[in-house]
C-alpha positions as CSV (number, residue, x, y, z in Angstrom):
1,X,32.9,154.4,63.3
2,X,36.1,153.2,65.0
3,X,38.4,156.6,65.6
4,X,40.2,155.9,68.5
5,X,42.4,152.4,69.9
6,X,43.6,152.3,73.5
7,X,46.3,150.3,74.6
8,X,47.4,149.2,77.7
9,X,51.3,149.1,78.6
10,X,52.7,146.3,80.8
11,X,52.5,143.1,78.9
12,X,50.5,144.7,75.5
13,X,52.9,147.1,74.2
14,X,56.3,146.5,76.4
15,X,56.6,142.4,77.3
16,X,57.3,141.7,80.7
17,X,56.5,138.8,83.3
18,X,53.8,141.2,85.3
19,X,54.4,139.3,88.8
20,X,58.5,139.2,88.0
21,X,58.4,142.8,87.2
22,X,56.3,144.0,90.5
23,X,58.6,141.8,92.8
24,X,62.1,143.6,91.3
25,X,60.3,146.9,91.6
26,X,60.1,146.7,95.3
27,X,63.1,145.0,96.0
28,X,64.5,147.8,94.2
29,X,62.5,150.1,96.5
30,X,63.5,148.5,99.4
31,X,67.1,148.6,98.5
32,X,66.7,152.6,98.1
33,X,65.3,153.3,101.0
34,X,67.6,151.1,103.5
35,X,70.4,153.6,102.2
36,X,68.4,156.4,103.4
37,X,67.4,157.9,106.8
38,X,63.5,156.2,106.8
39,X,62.6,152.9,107.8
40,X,62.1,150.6,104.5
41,X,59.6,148.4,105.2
42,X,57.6,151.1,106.8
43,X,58.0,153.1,103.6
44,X,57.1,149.9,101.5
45,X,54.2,148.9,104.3
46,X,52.7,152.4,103.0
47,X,53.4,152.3,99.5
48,X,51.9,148.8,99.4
49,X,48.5,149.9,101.6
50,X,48.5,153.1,99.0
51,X,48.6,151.4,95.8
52,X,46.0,148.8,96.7
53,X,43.7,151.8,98.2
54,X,43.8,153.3,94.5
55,X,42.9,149.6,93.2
56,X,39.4,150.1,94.6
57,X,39.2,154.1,94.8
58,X,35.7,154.8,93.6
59,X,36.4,158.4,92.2
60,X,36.2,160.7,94.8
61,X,39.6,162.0,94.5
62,X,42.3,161.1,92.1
63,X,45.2,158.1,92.8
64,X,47.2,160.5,93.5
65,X,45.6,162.2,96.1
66,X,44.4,158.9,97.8
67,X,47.9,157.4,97.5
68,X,49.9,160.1,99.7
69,X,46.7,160.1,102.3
70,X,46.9,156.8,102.7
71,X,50.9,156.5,102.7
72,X,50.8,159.3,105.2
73,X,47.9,157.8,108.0
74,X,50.2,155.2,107.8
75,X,53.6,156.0,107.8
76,X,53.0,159.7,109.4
77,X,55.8,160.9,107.2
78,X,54.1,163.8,105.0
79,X,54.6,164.0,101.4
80,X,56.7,167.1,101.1
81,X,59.0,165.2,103.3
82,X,59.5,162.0,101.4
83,X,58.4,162.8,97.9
84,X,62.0,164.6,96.5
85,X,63.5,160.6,97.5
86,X,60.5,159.0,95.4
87,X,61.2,161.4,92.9
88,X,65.0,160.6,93.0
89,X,64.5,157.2,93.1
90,X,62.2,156.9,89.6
91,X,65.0,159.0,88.1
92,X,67.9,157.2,89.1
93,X,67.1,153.3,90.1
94,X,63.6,153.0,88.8
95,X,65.3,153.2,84.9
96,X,67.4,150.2,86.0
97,X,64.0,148.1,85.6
98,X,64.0,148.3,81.8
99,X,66.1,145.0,82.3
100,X,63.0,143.5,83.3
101,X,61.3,144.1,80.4
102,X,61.8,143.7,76.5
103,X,60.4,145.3,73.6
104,X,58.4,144.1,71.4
105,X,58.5,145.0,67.6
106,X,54.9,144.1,66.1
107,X,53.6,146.4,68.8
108,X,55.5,148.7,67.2
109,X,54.3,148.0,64.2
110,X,50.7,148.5,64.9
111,X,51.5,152.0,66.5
112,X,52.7,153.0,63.3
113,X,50.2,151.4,61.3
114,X,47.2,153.4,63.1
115,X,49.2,156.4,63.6
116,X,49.5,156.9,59.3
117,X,46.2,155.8,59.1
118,X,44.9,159.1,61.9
119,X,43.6,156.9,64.7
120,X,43.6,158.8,68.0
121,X,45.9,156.7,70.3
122,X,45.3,156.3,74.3
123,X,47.7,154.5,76.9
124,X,45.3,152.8,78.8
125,X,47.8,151.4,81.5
126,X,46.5,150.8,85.2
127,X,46.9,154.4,86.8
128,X,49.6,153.7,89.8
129,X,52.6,155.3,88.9
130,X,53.1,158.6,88.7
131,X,54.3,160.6,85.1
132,X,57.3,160.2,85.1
133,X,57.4,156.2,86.1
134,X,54.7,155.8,82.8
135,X,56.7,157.8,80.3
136,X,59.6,155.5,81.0
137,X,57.8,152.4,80.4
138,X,56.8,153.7,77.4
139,X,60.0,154.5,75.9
140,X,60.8,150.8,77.2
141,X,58.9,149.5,75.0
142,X,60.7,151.6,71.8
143,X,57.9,154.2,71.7
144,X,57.2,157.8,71.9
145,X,55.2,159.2,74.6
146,X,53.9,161.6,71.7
147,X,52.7,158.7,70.2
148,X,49.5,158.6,72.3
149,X,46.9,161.4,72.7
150,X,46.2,161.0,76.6
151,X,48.8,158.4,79.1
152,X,46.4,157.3,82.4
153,X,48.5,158.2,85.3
154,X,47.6,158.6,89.1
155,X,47.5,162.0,88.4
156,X,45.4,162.5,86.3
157,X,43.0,159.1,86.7
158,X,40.7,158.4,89.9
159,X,39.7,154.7,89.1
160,X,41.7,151.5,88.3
161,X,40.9,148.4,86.1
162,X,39.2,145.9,86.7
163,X,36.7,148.5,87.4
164,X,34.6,149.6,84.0
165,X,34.7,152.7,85.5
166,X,38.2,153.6,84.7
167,X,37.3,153.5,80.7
168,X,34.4,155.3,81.3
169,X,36.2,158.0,82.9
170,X,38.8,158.1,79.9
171,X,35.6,158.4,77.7
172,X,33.9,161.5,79.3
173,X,37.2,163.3,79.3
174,X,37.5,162.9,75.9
175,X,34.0,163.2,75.0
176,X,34.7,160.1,73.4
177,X,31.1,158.0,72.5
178,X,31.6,153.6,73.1
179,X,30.9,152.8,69.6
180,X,34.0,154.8,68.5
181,X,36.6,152.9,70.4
182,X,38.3,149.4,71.2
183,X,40.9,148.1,73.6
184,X,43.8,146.1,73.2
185,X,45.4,144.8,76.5
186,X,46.3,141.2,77.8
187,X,45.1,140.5,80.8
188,X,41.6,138.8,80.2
189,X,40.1,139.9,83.8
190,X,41.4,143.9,84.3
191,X,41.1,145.0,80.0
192,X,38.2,142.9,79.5
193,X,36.1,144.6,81.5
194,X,35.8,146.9,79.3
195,X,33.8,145.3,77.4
196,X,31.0,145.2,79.7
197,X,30.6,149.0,78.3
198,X,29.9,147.6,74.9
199,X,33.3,147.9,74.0
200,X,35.1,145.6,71.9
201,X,38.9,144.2,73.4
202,X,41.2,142.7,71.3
203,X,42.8,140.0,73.8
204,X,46.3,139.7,73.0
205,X,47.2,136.5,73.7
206,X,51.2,136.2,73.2
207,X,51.6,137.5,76.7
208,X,48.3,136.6,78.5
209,X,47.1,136.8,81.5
210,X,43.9,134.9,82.8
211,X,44.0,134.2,86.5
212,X,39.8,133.8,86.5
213,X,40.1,131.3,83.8
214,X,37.7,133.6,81.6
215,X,36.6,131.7,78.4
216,X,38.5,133.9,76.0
217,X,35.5,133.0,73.1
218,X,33.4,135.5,75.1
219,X,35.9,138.2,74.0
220,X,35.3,140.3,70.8
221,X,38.6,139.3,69.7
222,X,41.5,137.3,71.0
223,X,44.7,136.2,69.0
224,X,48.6,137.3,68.7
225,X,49.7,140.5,68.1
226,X,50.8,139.0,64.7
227,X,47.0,138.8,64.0
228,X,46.3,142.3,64.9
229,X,49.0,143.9,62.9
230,X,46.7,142.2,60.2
231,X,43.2,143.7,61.8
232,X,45.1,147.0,62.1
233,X,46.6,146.7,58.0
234,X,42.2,146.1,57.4
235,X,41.0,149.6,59.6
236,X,40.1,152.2,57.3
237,X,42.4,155.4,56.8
238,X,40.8,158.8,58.5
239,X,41.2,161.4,57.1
C-alpha cells in the first residue's frame, strides 16, 4: 500500500528554466568571488569538477565529502579556508536567485492534499547543494521545509540521479519497501530512473524535461500537475 510520495524540487515543486537557473547561479558565483581575495574561475574550475564528481559518486563517501576532496586536489585551497565565503555567499547572494524561479500553486496544492491525508513526504532533489542552499529552494517554492520527512542533501546523500541507486539509498534509510512508494519529478531521464526499481513516477509534464527523447508512454504515469492534484484527491486517507 502506497504510504509515502517523493518529490523532486527544481522544476516539480518550484518552476524554473533548469539550464537558465544553473547559468545565473554561477555567474552569481563568479561575481562573489572576483570581490574576494581568491581567483574566480579557479574557485568555479573546482566547484564545477566537484559537482560533476558527486554526479557519478558510487557511494563510498557522501557528496559532501567527495566535493571538498575534489575542490581541494584542484584548487589546493582547503575547506576551512574557503568554506565561511561559501557559507556567506548562500546566505547573502545565493537568496537573490529566487528571481529565477516562480512558484507554483497546484504543487502546493498536492502537498496539502497528502499531508491531511498522512502520507510520508520526501524531497527527492539531486543532492548537490548543501542544507542550507535546499531549504531555500524550498521555501521558493511557498513551502515548508517541515513539510517533508527527510530533504536529500550532499550531506547526508552519497549518490545522484540518474543513478537508481540514489532512491535506493533513500529507501534503506527509511526502511522504506518499493511497493510503498512513487515519485513525482519532471525530468524524464534523472526521476525516471527510478522506476527501473519497480517504482512508479508520475511524469509531470507542465515543466518537462526529456533530453533522451524517452517515450513518456513507458512511464507509469505522465500528465500536468492539474491531473495529479486529481490522482492525489483519489489516494486513500491513512490513518
Amino acid at each position: 500500500m502506497i504510504s509515502t510520495i517523493l518529490f523532486d524540487l527544481d522544476g516539480t515543486l518550484l518552476q524554473m528554466d533548469q539550464d537558465e537557473f544553473i547559468q545565473a547561479y554561477f555567474k552569481a558565483l563568479s561575481t562573489h568571488f572576483a570581490k574576494t581575495k581568491y581567483d574566480e574561475k579557479l574557485i568555479l574550475t573546482g566547484v564545477m569538477k566537484g559537482t560533476k564528481a558527486m554526479f557519478t559518486n558510487d557511494g563510498s563517501l557522501s557528496n559532501e565529502d567527495l566535493f571538498w576532496n575534489i575542490f581541494y586536489s584542484t584548487t589546493k585551497i582547503s575547506r576551512n579556508e574557503i568554506e565561511p565565503e561559501f557559507t556567506y555567499f548562500y546566505n547573502t547572494v545565493f537568496p537573490l536567485l529566487k528571481t529565477s524561479t516562480t512558484t507554483n500553486s497546484k504543487a502546493r496544492k498536492c502537498i496539502q492534499i497528502l499531508k491531511q491525508k498522512n502520507y510520508k513526504l520526501i524531497l527527492a532533489t539531486n543532492p548537490l547543494f548543501p542544507a542550507m542552499a535546499t531549504k531555500q529552494r524550498i521555501e521558493w517554492a511557498d513551502l515548508n521545509p517541515d513539510d517533508f520527512f527527510m530533504i536529500t542533501t550532499y550531506e547526508n546523500s552519497s549518490i545522484c540521479k540518474p543513478n537508481p541507486a540514489y532512491f535506493k539509498e533513500i529507501l534503506t534509510k527509511l526502511d522504506l519497501k518499493e511497493n510503498e512508494c512513487f515519485h513525482v519529478g519532471n525530468d524524464a531521464y534523472e526521476d525516471g530512473c527510478i522506476e527501473s526499481l519497480n517504482i512508479p513516477c508520475y511524469l509531470v509534464t507542465d515543466n518537462l524535461i526529456n533530453k533522451q527523447n524517452l517515450d513518456l508512454n513507458t512511464f507509469h504515469w505522465h500528465g500536468t500537475f492539474e491531473e495529479f492534484i486529481q490522482v492525489c484527491e483519489a489516494l486513500p486517507n491513512l490513518k
